[in-house]
N, C-alpha and C positions, 0 to 999 in steps of 0.2 A: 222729504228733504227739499227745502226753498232754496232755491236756484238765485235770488235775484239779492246779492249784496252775502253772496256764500264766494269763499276763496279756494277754485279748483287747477288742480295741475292733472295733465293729458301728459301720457307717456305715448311718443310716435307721432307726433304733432305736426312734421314737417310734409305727410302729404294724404290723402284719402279719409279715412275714416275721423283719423288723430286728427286731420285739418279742421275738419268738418266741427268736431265736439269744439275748438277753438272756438271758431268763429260766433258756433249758436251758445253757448254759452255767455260769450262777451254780449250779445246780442240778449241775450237774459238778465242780462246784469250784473254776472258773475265776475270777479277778478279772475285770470286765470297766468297759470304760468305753463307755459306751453315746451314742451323738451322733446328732445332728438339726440341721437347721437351728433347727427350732420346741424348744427342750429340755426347755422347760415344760408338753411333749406327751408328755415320756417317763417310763413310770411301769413303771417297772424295780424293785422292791425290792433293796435290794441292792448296785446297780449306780451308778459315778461317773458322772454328767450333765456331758457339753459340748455348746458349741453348735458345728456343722460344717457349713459350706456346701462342697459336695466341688468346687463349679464355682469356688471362690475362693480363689486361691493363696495370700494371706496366712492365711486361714481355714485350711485345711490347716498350712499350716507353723507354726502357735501351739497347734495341737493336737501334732504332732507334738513340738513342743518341751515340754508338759506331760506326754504319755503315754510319755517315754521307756523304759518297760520290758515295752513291748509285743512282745510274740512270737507272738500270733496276729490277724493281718488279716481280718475279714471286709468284704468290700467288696458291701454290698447294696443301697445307696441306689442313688434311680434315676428318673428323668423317664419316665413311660409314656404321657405324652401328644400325641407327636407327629402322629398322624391318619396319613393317607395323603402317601406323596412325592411322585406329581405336583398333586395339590389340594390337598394342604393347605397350611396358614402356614409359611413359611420359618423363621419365628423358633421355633417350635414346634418342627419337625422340629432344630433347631441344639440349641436347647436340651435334644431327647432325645440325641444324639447328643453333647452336651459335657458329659451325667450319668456316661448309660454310657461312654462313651470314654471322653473327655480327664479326666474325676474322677474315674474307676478308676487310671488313670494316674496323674495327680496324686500319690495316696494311697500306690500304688507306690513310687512315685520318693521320697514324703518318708520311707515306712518304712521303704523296702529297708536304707538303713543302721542305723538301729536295731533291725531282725529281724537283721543281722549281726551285729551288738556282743553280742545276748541269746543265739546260739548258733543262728542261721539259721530255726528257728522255722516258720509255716509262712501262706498267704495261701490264701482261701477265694473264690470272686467268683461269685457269682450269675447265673449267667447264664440262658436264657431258650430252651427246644426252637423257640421263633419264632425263633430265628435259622435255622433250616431251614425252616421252613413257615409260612406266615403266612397271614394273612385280611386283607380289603378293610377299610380304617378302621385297620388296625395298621400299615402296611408299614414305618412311621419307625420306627417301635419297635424292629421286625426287622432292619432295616437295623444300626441302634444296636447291636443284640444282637451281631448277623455282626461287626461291628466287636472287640467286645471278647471273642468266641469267639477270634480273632486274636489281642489283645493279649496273652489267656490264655496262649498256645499259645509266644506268642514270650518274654514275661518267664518260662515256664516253663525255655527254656534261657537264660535268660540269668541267672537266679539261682541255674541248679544249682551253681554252682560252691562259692556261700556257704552251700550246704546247705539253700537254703529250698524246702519243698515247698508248689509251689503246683497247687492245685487247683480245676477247675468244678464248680459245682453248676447241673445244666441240668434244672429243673423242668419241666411240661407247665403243664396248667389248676392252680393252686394259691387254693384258697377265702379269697381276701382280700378286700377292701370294692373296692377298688379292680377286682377281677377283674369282679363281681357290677355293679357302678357299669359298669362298661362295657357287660357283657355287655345290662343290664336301656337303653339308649341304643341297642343296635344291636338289637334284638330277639331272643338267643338264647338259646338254653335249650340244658341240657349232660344230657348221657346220666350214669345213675345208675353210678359207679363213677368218670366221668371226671374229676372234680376231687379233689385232693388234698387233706386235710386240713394246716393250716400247722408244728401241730405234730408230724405225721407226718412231713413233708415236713426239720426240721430237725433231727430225730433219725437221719434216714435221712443228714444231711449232718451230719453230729457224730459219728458211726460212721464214715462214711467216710472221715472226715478223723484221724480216731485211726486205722485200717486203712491209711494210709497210700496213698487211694485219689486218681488225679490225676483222674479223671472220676468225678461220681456223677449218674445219673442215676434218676428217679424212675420206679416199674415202668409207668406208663402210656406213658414217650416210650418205654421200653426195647421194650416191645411194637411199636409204632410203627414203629421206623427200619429201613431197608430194607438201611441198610450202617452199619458202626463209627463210633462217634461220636470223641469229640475225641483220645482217644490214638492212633488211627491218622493224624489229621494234626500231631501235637505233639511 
């Protein structure tokens, strides 16, 4: 998929990861439209501002109906605070769980016709090396992630046909506020090499994604994993 004169919208846009795909994107060439719940939080030069709650079907589909000439998906937003499955809050673990899932989904289901109509195009989704390993205080999270490692896997055949290539991007530790905000709550501290830099981390999924790669993973999980990651089950 060519990056440079492609029209992509970033869901979570307004700070870390979502900022990041903004900025290198615009910097490729790309038109992008850049969305958040908060919009007045998103400081993209460049970049058209909407607002998008990905958990809210009308929300989705009024975006979807303004950004019709979209042909690249990145789907990055995402609730990372469910705590642990059996003690933590139900509504918390629901509400990681209907980010990642059902508003990956969602975003799916509104674009897939419109990455059809634009020439099939291609879908990006964030996903998260917790979906294989996790830590005490994250398991929702994880859970949430295994979920949408799955959806990945499955809307991958199910849009081959319309030519869309969709692909994960499955990070390890990646140095965001949000990562550090947690870590600095549980008391941990990361070994020097183990976190990723954010603009590292989306140049490595900007490359891959013009390589026409259906898994990217970042060199720290690739070290890591004991067996093949998502193309062997996709």
């Amino acid at each position: 998929m060519k990056l440079y004169g492609a029209t992509a919208l970033v869901t979570g846009s307004n700070r870390g990861i979502g900022h990041q795909f903004g900025v290198d994107l615009i910097r490729r060439g790309a038109k992008v439209y850049a969305t958040a719940r908060r919009p007045e939080l998103v400081r993209i030069p460049g970049a058209e501002v909407l607002r998008l709650d990905i958990t809210d079907q009308s929300s989705v589909d009024a975006v979807a109906a303004l950004a019709g000439d979209v042909d690249v998906l990145i789907n990055n937003a995402a609730d990372t605070a469910g705590g642990n499955l059996v003690t933590g809050d139900l509504n918390a673990i629901r509400s990681t769980m209907d980010s990642n899932y059902y508003g990956t989904l969602a975003m799916i289901r509104a674009f897939a016709p419109i990455l059809a109509r634009n020439g099939g195009g291609a879908i990006l989704n964030v996903l998260s090396a917790a979906a294989w390993a996790t830590v005490d205080g994250n398991t929702a999270y994880a859970a949430a992630k295994s979920a949408q490692w799955g959806l990945t896997n499955g809307v991958r055949l199910e849009l081959a046909a319309q030519g869309t290539q969709v692909a994960a991007l499955v990070p390890g530790l990646v140095g965001t506020q949000t990562l550090f905000d947690f870590a600095e709550r549980h008391g941990i501290t990361f070994e020097d090499g183990a976190v990723m830099d954010p603009a590292d981390l989306v140049r490595l999924a900007l490359d891959g994604l013009e390589a026409g790669e259906i898994e990217i993973l970042d060199p720290v999980v690739k070290r890591q994993l004991p067996t093949p990651g998502l193309g062997s089950l996709g």
